[in-house]
N, C-alpha and C positions, 0 to 999 in steps of 0.2 A: 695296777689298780684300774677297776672299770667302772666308767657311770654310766648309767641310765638315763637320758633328759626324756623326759617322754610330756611335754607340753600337749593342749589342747587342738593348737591353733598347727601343731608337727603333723598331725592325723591328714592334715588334705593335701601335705606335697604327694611325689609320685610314690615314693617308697613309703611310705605312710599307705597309702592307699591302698597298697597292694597286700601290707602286713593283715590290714583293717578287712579286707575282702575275703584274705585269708581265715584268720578269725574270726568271721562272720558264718561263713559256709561251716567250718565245722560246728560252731556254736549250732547253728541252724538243722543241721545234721542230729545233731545229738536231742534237741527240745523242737519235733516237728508238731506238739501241740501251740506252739508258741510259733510257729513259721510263718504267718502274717505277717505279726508283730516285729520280729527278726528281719525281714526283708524290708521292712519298711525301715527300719533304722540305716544310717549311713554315717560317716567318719564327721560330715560337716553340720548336720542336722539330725537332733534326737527328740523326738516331741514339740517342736519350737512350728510354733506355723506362721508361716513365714507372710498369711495376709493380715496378719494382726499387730495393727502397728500400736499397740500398746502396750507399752511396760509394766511385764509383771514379774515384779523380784523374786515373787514366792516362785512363781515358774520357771524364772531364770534360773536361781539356786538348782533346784530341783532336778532340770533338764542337765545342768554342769553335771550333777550328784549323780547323774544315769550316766551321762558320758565316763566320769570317771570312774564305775564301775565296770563299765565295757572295757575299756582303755585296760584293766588290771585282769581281768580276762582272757585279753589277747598279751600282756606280759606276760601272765601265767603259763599261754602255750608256749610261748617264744622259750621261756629259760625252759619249760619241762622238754623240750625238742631238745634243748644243748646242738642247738644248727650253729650258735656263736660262742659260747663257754662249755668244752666238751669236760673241760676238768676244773676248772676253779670255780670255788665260792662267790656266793654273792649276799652283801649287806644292802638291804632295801633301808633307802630313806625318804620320808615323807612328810609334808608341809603342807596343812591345811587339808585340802582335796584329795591331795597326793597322799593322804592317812588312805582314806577310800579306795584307791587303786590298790596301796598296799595290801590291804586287807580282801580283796578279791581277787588277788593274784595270788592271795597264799591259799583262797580256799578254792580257786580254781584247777590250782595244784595238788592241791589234797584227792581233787574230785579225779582226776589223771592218776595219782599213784595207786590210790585205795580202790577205784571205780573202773577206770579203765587199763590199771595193771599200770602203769606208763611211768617206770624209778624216778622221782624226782623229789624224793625225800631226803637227799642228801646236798640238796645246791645252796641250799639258804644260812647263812650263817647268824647275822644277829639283824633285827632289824630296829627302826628308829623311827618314832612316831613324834611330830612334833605338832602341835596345835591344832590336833586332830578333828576335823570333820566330818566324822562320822562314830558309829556308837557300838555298843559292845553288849548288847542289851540280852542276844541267848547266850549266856557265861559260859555254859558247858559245849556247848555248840563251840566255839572258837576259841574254848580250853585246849580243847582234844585237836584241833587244828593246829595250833599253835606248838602243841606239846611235841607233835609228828612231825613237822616242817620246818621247825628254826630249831636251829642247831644250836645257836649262841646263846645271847637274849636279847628280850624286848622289853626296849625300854619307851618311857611313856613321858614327853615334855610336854606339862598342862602350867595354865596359870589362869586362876580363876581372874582375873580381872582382862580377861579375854572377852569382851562386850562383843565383838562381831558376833562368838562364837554363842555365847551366853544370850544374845538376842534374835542375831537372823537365825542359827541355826536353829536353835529349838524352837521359834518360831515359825518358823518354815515346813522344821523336819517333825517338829511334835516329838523330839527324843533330846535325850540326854548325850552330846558329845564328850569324847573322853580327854578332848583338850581343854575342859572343866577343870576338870576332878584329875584325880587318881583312876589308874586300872586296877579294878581288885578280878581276879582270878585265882578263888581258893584255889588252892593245892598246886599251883602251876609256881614255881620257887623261880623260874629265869625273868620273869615282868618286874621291873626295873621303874618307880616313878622319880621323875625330876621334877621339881617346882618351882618354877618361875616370878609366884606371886610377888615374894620378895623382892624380885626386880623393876615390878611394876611394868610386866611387860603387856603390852595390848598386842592385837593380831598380825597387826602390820609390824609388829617392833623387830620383830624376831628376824627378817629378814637382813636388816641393818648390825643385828647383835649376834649372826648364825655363828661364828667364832667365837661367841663367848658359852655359848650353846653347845656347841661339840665338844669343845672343851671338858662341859660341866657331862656329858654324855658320856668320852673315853675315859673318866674317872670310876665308870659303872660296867665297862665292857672288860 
């Protein structure tokens, strides 16, 4: 059994750094209209300027929301390489943020098998999205993604009485998070939703109740 921890604050030891630099330059490689912009980003600082001592939530959010899209980016190369799992499966699981990483590691993966030839449509097996921060808004777009890349399924832990998610996010992000609601993805049969409301779980609960969570999760896989 293999995990993944891939935290924020893991990005600025040595080996972080180096994974980060690595997936930079290729990323950079591939989008040289965007090569500015790319080089100005780094593992410890994403848009944050660093003379402005005022707090701002919406851009705090936001700046996380960009890092954890990166971060899922460079997952994406790391498993599509298989330099660490040349033969086993892998089940992504994701809380909060970590929904966002998930979600661009799988389409950074797609963009490798389908775009640059690079097999990586056989490593992912079921994934697991729990109180997701982030949104599903082109369906057909990450139908067809999702349809290619998980093998297993995807299942979807939402509880609308998720207010972090229900207020900062859509407040913030101007979208619909799928740690709301339910995933609907006509025609795709493996999306899997779980609902929490009845629990009365808030954003932070989940954390304290993740065993009663997976629990309600391997009933679905």
């Amino acid at each position: 059994c293999y995990f993944y921890n891939w935290p924020g604050d893991s990005l600025s030891n040595a080996a972080g750094e180096t994974i980060v630099n690595w997936g930079l330059l290729f990323l950079t490689s591939k989008n040289k209209k965007n090569n500015n912009n790319v080089n100005n980003i780094n593992s410890n600082n994403i848009g944050i300027n660093k003379y402005d001592n005022v707090f701002d939530p919406r851009k705090s959010f936001i700046d996380s929301s960009n890092k954890a899209a990166l971060s899922g980016k460079i997952l994406g190369l790391i498993l599509a390489s298989k330099l660490f799992l040349k033969y086993q499966t892998v089940t992504l699981v994701g809380f909060s943020l970590g929904t966002h990483v998930t979600k661009n590691c799988l389409k950074q993966m797609y963009n490798l098998h389908y775009k640059e030839h690079i097999p990586c449509n056989d490593i992912i097996k079921d994934v697991i999205l729990i109180a997701g921060a982030t949104c599903m808004e082109k369906e057909e777009k990450y139908k067809n993604i999702f349809s290619k890349m998980i093998n297993g399924k995807l299942i979807n832990c939402y509880s609308k009485e998720d207010q972090v998610l229900k207020i900062l996010y859509t407040s913030c992000m101007n979208k619909k998070p799928i740690g709301n609601s339910t995933l609907e993805l006509k025609g795709y049969e493996n999306v899997k939703n779980i609902d929490f409301t009845p629990l009365h779980l808030g954003h932070t609960d989940y954390r304290n109740k993740m065993d009663l969570v997976m629990s309600k999760v391997d009933l679905c896989i």
